[in-house]
C-alpha positions, 0 to 999 in steps of 0.5 A: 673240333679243331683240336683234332684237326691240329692233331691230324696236321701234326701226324701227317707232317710227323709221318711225312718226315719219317718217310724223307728220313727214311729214304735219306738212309738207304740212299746214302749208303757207301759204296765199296769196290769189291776184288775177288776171285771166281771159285764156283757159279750157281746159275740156278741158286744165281749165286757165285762162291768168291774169295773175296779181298778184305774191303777197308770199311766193310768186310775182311777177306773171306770166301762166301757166296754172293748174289749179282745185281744182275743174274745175267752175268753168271752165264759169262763167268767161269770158276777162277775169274777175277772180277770187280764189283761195287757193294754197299753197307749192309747190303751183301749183293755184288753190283755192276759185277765186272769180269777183270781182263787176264793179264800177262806175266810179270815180270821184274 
């Protein structure tokens, strides 16, 4: 009998470990601020089509679509708006998307 109770406190403290480590990954996921510019919007897909700038660390620029944290969002952007967003390793989704102010000409 009491082998078996030694072998039940070794799995539960094994499956507990494997539960803290496994949330120790998702939660130290590097974040990345993502630049791109707006080229289509599919509120019912609530995806956004945006030529992204290369992100050191996580992806060379390149255009593809993208799904937002919050689907909200897409009913203020327009084709053609730049915005900003932070992402995360492995994960494709925009997060705290924002639309960048217009700004003026530049001059020299």
């Amino acid at each position: 009998m009491r082998r078996y109770s030694h072998l039940s406190v070794i799995a539960v403290f094994v499956l507990c470990l494997v539960v803290v480590c496994s949330g120790q990954t998702t939660s130290a996921k590097k974040s990345h601020v993502f630049h791109g510019k707006v080229e289509a919007v599919d509120p019912g897909g609530k995806t956004l089509r945006v030529n992204g700038e290369k992100v050191e660390g996580w992806m060379a620029a390149m255009t593809m679509d993208y799904k937002v944290d919050n689907p909200e969002v897409l009913k203020k952007l327009k084709a053609g708006d730049q915005i900003m967003a932070t992402v995360y390793d492995d994960d494709p989704v925009l997060h705290n998307l924002q639309i960048m102010p217009v700004g003026g000409s530049k001059k020299r």
